[in-house]
PyMOL commands that place a pseudoatom at each C-alpha (Angstrom):
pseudoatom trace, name=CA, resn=UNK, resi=1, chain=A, elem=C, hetatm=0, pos=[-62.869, 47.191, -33.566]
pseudoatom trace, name=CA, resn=UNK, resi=2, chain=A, elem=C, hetatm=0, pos=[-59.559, 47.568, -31.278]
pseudoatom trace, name=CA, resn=UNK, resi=3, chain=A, elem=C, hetatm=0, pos=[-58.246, 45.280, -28.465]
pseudoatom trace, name=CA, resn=UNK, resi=4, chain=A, elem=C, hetatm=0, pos=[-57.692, 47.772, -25.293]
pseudoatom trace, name=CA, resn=UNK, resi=5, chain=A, elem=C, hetatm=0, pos=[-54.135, 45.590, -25.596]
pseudoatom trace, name=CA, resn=UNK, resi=6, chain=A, elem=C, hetatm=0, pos=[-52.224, 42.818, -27.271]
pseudoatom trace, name=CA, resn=UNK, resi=7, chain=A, elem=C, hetatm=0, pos=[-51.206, 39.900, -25.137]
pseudoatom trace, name=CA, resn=UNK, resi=8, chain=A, elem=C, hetatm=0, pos=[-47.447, 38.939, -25.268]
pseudoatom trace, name=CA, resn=UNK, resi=9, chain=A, elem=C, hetatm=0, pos=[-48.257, 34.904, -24.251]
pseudoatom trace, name=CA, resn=UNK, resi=10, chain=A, elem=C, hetatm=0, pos=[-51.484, 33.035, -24.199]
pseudoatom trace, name=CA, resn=UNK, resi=11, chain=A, elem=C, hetatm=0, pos=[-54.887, 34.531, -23.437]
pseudoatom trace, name=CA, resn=UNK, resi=12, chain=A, elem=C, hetatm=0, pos=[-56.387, 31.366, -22.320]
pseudoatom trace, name=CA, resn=UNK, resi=13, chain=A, elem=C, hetatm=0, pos=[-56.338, 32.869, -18.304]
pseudoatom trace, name=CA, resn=UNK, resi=14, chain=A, elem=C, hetatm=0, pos=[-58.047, 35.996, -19.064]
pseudoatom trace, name=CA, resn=UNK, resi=15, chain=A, elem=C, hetatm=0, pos=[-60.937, 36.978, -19.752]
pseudoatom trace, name=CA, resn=UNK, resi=16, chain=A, elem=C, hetatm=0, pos=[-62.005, 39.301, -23.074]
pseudoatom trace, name=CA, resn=UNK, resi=17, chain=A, elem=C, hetatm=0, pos=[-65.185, 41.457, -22.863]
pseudoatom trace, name=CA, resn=UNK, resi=18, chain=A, elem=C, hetatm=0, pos=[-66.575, 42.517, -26.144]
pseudoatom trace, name=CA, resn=UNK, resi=19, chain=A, elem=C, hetatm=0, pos=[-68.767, 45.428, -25.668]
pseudoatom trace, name=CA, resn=UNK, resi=20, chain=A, elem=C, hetatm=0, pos=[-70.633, 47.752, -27.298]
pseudoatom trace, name=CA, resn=UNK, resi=21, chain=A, elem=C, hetatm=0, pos=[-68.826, 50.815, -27.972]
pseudoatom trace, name=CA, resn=UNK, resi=22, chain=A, elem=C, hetatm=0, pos=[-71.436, 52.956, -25.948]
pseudoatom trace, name=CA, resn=UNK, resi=23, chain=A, elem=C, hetatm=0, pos=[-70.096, 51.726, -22.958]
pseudoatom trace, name=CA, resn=UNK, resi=24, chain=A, elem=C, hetatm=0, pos=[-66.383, 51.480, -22.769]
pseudoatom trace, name=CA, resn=UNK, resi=25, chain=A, elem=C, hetatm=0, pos=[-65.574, 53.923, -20.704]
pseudoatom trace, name=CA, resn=UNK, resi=26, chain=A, elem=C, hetatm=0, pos=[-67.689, 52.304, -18.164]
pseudoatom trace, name=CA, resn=UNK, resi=27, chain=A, elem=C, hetatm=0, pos=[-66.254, 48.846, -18.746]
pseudoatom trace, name=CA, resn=UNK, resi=28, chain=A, elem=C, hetatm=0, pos=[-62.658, 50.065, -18.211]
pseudoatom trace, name=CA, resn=UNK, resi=29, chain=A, elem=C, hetatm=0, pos=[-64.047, 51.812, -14.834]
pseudoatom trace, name=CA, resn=UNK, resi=30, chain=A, elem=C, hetatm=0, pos=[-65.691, 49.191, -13.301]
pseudoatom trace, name=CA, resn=UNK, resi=31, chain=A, elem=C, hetatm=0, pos=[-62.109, 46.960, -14.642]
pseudoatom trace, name=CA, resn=UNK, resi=32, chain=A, elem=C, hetatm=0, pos=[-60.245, 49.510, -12.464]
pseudoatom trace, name=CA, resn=UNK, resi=33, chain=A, elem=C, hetatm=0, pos=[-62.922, 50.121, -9.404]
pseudoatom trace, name=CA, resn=UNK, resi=34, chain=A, elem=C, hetatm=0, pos=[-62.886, 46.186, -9.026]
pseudoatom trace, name=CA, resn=UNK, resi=35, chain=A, elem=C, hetatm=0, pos=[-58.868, 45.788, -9.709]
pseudoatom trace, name=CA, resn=UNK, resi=36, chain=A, elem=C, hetatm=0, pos=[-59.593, 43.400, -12.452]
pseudoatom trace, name=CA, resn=UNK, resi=37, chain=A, elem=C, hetatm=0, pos=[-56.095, 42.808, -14.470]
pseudoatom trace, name=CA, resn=UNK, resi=38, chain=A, elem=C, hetatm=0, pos=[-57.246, 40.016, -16.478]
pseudoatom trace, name=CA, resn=UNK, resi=39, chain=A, elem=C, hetatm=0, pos=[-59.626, 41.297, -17.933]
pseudoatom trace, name=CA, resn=UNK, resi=40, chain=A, elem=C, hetatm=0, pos=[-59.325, 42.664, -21.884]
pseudoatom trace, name=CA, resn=UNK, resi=41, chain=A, elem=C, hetatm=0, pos=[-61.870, 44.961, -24.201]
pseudoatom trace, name=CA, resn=UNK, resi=42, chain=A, elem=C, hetatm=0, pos=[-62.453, 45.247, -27.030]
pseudoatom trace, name=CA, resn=UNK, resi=43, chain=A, elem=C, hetatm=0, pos=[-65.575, 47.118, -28.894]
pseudoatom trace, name=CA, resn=UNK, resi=44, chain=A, elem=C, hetatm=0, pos=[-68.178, 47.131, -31.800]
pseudoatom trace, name=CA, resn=UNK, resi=45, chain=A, elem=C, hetatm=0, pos=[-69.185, 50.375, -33.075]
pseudoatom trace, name=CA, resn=UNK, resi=46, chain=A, elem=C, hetatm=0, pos=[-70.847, 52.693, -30.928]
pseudoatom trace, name=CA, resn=UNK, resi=47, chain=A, elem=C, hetatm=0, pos=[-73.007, 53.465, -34.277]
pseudoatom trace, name=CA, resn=UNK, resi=48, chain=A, elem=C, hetatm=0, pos=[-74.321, 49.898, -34.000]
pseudoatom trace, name=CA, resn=UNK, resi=49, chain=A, elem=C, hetatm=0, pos=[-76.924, 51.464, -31.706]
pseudoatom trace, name=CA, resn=UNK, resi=50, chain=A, elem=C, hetatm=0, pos=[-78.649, 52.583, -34.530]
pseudoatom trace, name=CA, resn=UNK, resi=51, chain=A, elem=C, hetatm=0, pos=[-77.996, 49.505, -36.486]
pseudoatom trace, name=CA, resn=UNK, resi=52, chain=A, elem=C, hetatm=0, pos=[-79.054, 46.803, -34.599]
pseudoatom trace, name=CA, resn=UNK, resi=53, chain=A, elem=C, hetatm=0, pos=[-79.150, 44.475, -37.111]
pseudoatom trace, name=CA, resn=UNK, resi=54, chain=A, elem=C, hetatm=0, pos=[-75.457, 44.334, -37.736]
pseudoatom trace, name=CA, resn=UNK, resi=55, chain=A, elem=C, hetatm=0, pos=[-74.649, 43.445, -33.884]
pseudoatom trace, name=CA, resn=UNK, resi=56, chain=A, elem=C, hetatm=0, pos=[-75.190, 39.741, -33.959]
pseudoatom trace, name=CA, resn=UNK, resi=57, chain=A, elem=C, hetatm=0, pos=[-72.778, 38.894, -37.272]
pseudoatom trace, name=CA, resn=UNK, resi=58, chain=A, elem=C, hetatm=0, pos=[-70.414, 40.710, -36.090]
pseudoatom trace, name=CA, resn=UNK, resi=59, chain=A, elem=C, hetatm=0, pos=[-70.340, 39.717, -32.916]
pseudoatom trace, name=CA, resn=UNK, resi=60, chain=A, elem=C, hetatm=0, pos=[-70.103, 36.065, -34.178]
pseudoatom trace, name=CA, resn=UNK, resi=61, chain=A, elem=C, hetatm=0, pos=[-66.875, 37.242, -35.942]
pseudoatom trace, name=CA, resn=UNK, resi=62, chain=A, elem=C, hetatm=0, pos=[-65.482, 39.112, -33.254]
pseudoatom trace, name=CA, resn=UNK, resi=63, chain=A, elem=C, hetatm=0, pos=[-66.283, 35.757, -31.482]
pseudoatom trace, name=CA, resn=UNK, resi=64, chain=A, elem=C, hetatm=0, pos=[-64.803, 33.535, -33.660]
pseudoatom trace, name=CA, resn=UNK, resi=65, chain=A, elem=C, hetatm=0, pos=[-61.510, 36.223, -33.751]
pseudoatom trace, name=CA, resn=UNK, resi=66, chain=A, elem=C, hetatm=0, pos=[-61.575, 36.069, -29.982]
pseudoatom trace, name=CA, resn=UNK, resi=67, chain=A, elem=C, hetatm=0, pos=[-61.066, 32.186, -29.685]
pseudoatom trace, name=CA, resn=UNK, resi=68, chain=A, elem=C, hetatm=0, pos=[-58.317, 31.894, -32.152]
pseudoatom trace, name=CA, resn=UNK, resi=69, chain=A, elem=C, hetatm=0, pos=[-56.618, 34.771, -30.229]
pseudoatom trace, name=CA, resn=UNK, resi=70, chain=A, elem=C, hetatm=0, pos=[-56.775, 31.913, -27.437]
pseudoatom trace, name=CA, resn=UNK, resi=71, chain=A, elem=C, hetatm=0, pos=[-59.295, 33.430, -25.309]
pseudoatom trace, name=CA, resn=UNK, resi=72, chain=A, elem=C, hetatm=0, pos=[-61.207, 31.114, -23.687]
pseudoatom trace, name=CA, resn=UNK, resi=73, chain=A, elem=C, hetatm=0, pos=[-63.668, 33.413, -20.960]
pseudoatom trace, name=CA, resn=UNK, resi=74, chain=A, elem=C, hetatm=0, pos=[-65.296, 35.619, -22.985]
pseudoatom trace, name=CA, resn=UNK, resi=75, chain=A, elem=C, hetatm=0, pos=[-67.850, 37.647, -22.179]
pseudoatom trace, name=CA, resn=UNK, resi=76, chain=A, elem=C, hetatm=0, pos=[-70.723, 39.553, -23.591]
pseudoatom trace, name=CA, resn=UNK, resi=77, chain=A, elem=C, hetatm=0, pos=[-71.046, 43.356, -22.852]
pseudoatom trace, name=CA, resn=UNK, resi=78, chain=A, elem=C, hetatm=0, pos=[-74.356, 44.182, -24.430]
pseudoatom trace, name=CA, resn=UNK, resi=79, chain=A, elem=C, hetatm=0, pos=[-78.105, 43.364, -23.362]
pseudoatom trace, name=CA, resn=UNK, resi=80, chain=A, elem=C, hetatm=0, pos=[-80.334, 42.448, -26.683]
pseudoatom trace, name=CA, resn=UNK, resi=81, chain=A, elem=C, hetatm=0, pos=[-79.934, 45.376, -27.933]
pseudoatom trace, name=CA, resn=UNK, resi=82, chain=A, elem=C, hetatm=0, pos=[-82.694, 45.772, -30.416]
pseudoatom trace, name=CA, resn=UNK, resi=83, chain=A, elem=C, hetatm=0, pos=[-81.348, 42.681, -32.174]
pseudoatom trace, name=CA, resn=UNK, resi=84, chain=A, elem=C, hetatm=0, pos=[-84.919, 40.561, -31.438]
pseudoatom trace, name=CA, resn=UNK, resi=85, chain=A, elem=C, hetatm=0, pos=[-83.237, 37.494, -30.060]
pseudoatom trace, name=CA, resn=UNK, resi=86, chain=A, elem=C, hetatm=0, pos=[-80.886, 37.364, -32.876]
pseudoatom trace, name=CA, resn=UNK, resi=87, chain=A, elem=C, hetatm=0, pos=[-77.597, 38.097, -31.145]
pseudoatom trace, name=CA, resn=UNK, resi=88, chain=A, elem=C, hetatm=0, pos=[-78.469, 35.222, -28.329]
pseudoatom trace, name=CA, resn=UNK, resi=89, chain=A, elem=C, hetatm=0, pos=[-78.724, 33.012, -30.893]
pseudoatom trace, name=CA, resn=UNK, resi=90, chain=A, elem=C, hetatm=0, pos=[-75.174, 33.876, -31.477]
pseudoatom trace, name=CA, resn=UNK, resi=91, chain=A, elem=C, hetatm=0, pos=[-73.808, 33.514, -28.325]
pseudoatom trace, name=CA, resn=UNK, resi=92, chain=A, elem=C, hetatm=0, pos=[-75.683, 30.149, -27.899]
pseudoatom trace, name=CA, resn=UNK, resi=93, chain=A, elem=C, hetatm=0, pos=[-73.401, 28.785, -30.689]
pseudoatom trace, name=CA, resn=UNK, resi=94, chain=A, elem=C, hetatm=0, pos=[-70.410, 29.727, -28.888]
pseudoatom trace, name=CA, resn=UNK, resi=95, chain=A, elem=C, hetatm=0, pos=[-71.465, 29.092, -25.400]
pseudoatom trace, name=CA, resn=UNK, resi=96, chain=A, elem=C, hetatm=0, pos=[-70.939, 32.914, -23.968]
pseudoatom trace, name=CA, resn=UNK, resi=97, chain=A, elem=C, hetatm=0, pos=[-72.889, 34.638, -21.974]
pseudoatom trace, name=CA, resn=UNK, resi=98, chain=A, elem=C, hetatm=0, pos=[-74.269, 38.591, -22.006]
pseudoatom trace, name=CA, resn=UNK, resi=99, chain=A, elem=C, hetatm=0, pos=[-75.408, 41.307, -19.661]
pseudoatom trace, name=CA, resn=UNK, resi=100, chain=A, elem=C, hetatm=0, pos=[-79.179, 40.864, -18.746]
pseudoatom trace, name=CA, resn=UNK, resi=101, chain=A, elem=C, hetatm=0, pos=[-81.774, 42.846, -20.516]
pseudoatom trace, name=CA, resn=UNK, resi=102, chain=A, elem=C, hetatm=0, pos=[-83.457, 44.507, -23.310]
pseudoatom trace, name=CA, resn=UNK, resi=103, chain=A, elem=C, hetatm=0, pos=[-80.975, 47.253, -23.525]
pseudoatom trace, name=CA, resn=UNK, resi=104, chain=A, elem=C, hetatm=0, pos=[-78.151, 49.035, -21.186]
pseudoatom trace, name=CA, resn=UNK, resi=105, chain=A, elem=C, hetatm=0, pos=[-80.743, 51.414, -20.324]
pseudoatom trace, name=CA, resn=UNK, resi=106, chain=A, elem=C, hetatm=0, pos=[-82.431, 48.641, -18.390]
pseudoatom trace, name=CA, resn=UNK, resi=107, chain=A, elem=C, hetatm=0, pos=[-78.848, 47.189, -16.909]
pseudoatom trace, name=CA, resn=UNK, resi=108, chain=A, elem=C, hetatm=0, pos=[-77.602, 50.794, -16.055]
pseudoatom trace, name=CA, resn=UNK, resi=109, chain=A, elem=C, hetatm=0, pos=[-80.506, 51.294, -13.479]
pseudoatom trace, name=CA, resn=UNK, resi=110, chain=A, elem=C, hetatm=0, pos=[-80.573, 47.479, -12.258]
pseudoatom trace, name=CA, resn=UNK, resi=111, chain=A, elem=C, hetatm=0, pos=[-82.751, 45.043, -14.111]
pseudoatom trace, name=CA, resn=UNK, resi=112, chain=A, elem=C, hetatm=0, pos=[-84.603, 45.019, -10.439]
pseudoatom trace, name=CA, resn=UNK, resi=113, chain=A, elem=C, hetatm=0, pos=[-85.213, 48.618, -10.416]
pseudoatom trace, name=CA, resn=UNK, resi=114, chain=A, elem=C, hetatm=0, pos=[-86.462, 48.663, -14.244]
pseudoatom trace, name=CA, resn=UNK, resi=115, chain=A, elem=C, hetatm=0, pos=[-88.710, 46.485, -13.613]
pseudoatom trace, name=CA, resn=UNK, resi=116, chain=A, elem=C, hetatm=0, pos=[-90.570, 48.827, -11.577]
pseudoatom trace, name=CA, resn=UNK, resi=117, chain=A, elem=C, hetatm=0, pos=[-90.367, 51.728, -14.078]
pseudoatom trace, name=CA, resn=UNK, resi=118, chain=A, elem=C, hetatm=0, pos=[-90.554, 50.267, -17.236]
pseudoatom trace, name=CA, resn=UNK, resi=119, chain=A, elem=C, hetatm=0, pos=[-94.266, 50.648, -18.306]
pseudoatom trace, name=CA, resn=UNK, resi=120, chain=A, elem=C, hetatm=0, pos=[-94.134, 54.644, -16.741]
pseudoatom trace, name=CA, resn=UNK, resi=121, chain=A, elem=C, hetatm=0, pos=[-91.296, 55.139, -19.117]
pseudoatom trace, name=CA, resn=UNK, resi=122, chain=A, elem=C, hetatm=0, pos=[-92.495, 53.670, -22.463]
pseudoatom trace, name=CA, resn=UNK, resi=123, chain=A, elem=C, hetatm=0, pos=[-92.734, 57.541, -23.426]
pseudoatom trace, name=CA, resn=UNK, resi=124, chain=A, elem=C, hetatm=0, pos=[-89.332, 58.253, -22.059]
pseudoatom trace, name=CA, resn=UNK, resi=125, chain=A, elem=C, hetatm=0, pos=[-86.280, 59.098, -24.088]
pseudoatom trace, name=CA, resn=UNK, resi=126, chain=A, elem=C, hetatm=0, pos=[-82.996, 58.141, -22.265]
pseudoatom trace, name=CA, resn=UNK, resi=127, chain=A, elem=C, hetatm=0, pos=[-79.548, 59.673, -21.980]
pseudoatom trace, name=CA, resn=UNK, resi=128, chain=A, elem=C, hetatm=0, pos=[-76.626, 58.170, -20.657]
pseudoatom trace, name=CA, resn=UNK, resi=129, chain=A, elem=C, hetatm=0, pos=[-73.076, 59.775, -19.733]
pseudoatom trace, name=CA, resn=UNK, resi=130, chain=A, elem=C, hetatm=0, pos=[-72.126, 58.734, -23.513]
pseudoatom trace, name=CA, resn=UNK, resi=131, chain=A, elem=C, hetatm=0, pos=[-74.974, 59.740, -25.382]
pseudoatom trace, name=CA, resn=UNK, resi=132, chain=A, elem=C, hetatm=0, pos=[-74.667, 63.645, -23.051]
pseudoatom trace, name=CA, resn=UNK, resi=133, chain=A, elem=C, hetatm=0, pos=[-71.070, 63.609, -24.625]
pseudoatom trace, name=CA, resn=UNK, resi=134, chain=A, elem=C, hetatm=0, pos=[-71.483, 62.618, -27.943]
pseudoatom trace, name=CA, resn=UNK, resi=135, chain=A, elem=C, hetatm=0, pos=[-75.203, 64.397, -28.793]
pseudoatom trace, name=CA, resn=UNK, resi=136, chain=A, elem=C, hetatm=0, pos=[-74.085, 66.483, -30.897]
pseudoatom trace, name=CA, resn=UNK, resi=137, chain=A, elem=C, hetatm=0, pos=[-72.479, 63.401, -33.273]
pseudoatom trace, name=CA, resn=UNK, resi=138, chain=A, elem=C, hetatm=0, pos=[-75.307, 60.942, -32.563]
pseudoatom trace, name=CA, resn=UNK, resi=139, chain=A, elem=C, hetatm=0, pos=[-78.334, 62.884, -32.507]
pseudoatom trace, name=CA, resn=UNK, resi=140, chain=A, elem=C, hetatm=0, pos=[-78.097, 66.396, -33.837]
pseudoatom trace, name=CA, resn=UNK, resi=141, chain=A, elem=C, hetatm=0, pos=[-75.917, 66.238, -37.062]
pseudoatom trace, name=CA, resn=UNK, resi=142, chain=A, elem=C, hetatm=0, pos=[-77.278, 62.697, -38.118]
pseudoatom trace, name=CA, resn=UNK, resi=143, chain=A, elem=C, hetatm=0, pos=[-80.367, 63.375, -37.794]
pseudoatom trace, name=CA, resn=UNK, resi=144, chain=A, elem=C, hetatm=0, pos=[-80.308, 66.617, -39.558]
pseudoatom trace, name=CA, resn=UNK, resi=145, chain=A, elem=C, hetatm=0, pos=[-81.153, 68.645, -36.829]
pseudoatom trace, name=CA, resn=UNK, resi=146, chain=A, elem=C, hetatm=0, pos=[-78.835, 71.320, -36.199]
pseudoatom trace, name=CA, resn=UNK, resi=147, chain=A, elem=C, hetatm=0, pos=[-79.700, 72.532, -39.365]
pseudoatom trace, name=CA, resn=UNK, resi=148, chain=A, elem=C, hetatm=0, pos=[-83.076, 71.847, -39.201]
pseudoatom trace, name=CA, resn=UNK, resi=149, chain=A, elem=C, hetatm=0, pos=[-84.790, 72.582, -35.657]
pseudoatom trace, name=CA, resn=UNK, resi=150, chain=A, elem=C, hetatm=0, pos=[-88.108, 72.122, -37.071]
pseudoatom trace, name=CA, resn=UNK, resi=151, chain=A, elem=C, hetatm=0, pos=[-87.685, 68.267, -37.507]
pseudoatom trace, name=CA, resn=UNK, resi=152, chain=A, elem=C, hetatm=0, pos=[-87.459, 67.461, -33.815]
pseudoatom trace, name=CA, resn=UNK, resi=153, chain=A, elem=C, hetatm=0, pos=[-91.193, 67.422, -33.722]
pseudoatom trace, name=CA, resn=UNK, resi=154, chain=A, elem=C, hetatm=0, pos=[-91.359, 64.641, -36.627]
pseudoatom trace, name=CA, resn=UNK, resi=155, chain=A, elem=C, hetatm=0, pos=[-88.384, 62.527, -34.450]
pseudoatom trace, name=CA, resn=UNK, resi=156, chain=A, elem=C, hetatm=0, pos=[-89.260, 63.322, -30.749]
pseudoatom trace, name=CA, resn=UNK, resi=157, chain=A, elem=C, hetatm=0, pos=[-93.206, 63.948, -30.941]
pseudoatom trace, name=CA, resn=UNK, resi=158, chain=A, elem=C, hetatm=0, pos=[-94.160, 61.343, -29.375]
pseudoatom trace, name=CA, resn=UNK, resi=159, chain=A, elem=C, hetatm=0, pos=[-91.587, 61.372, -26.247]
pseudoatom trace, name=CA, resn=UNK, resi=160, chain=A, elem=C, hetatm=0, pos=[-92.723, 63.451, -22.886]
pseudoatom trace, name=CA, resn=UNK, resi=161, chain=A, elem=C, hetatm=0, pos=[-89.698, 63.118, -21.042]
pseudoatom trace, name=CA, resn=UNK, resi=162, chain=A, elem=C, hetatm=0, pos=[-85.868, 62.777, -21.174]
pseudoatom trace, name=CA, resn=UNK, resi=163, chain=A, elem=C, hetatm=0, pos=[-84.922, 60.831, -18.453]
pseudoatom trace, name=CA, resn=UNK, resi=164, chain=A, elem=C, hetatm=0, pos=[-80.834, 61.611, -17.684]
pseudoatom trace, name=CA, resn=UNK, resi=165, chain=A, elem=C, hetatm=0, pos=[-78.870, 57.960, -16.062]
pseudoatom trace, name=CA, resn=UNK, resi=166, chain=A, elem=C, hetatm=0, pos=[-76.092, 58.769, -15.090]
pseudoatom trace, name=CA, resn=UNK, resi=167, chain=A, elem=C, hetatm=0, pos=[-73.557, 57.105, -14.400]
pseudoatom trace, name=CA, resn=UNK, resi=168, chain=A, elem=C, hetatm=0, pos=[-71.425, 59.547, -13.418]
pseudoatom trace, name=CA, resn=UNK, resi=169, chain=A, elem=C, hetatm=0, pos=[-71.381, 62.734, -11.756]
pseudoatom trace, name=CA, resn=UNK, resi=170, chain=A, elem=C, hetatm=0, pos=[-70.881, 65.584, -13.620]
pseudoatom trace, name=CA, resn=UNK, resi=171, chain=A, elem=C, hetatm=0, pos=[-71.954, 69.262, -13.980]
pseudoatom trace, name=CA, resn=UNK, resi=172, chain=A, elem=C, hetatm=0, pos=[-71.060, 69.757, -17.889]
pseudoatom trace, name=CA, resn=UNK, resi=173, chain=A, elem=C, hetatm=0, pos=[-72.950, 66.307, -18.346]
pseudoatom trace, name=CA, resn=UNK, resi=174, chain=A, elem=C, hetatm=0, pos=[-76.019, 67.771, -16.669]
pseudoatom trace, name=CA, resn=UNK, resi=175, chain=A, elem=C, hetatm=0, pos=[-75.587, 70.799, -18.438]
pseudoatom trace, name=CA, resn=UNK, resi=176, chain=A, elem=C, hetatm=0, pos=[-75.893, 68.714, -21.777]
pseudoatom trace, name=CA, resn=UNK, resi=177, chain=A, elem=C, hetatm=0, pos=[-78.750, 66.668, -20.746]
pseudoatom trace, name=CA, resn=UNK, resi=178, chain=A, elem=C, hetatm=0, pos=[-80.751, 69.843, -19.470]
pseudoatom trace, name=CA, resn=UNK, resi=179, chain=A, elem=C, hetatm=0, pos=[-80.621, 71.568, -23.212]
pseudoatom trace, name=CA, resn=UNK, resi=180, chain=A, elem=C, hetatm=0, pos=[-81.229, 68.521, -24.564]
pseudoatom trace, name=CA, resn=UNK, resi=181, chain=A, elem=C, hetatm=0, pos=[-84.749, 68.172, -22.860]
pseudoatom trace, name=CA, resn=UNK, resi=182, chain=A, elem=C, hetatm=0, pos=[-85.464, 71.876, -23.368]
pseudoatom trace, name=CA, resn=UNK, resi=183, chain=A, elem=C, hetatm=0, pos=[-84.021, 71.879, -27.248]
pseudoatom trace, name=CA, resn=UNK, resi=184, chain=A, elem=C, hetatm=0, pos=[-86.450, 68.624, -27.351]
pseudoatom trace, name=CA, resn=UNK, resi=185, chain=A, elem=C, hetatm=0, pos=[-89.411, 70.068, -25.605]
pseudoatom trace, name=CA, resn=UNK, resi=186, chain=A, elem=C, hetatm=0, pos=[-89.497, 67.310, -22.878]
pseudoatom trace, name=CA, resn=UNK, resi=187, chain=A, elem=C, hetatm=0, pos=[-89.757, 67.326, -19.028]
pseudoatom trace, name=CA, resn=UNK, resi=188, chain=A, elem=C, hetatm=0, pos=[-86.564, 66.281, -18.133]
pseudoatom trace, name=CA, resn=UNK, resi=189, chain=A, elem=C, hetatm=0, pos=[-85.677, 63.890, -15.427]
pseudoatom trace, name=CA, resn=UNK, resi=190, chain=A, elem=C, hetatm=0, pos=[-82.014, 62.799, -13.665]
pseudoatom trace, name=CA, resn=UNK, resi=191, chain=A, elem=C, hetatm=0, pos=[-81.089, 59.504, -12.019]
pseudoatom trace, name=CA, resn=UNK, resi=192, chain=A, elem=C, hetatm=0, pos=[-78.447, 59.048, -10.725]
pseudoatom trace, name=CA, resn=UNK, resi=193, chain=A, elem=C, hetatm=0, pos=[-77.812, 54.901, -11.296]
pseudoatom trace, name=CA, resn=UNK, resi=194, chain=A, elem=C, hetatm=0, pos=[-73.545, 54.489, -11.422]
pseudoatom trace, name=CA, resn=UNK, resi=195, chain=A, elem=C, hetatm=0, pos=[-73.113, 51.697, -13.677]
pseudoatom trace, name=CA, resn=UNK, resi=196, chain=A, elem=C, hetatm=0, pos=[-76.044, 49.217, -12.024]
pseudoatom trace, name=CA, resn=UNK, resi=197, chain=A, elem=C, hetatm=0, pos=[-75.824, 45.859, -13.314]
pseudoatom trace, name=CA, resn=UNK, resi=198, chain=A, elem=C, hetatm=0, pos=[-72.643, 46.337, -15.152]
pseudoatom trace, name=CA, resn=UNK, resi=199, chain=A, elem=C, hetatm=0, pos=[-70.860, 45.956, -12.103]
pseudoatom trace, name=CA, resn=UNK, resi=200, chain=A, elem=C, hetatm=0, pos=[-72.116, 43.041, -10.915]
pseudoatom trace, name=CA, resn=UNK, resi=201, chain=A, elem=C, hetatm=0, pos=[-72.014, 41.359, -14.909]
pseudoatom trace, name=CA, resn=UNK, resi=202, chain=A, elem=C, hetatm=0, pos=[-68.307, 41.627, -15.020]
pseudoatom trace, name=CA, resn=UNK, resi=203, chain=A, elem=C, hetatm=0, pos=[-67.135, 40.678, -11.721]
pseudoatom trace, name=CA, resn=UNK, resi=204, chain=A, elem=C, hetatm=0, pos=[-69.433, 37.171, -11.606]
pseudoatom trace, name=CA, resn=UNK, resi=205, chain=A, elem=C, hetatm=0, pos=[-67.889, 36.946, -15.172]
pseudoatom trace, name=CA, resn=UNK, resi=206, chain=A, elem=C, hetatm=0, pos=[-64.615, 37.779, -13.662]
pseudoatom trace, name=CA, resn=UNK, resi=207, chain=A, elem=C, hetatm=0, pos=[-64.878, 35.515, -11.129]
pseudoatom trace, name=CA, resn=UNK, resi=208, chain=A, elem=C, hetatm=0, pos=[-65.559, 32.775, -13.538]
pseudoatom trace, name=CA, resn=UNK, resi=209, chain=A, elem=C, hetatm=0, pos=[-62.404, 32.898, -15.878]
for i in range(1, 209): cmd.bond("trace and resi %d" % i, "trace and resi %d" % (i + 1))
show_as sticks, trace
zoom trace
């Protein structure tokens, strides 16, 4: 876990996001799209995806790390995350708050617009601009599957459709996404969503420090 920088004085005025590694990139864009200076990241692993379980203790140490760094506004960059309430539980100790939703998958697209699509895409495996850079490393070597093709049946059986949200736009992405779906055997499907929610999170938590 690394602070995107070191204060030389006090941190009491700004305000610390800690995110989920996933989506740092996006953090820092919306940060620069919304010209907010005070603002600080810092990241769990982006493998915590797959662990979900580990999210909420160590996000009650990064907490804990956070306020005797002197931060005062801190603020939550993950939805539940798989963690089945545990990691609100967490941030209900410390009095923070978090991104809205089940996962960024939900926040990406607007909590409003997932609403809608939800139950159609309970069959749906989802892509984002991370997980169409880092396949390879999250999917196809972990799982065993660039060395064995014939597994993707036993891990992606029961999916019908990759569904691309993207929050960016980007031809090699695409490109990535595409294969995917066909190496997967799924109907693939792009939306194009910027960072939705996200947005939105960080400048009301913005505003608020």
């Amino acid at each position: 876990m690394g602070s995107a920088r070191k204060q030389q004085s006090g941190n009491g005025g700004r305000l610390l996001v800690i995110a989920c590694g996933m989506i740092a990139r996006e953090v820092l864009a919306v940060k620069e799209q919304l010209t907010l200076d005070h603002l600080d990241l810092t990241c769990l692993p982006a493998e915590f995806h797959f662990y979900p379980d580990r999210i909420a203790p160590a996000m009650d140490k990064a907490i804990e790390k956070a306020k005797a760094e002197g931060y005062v506004s801190i603020f939550v960059g993950y939805a539940d995350c798989g963690t089945g309430g545990l990691l609100d539980r967490v941030l209900e100790k410390h009095g923070v708050e978090r991104m809205a939703g089940p996962h960024c998958f939900a926040f990406y697209q607007g909590m409003d617009a997932y609403a809608k699509v939800g139950d159609d895409d309970m069959m749906s495996f989802y892509m984002t601009d991370f997980l169409c850079r880092q396949f390879d490393a999250f999917f196809m070597k972990p799982l065993g599957l660039d060395k064995h093709p014939e597994l993707i049946k036993d891990y992606f059986g029961n999916y019908e459709k990759l569904i691309y949200i993207a929050q960016t736009d980007d031809p090699e992405l695409d490109k990535v996404a595409e294969k995917a779906a066909a190496l997967l055997g799924l109907t693939y499907e792009r939306r194009s969503t910027g960072y939705g929610d996200l947005t939105a999170g960080l400048a009301q938590a913005a505003a608020h420090a």
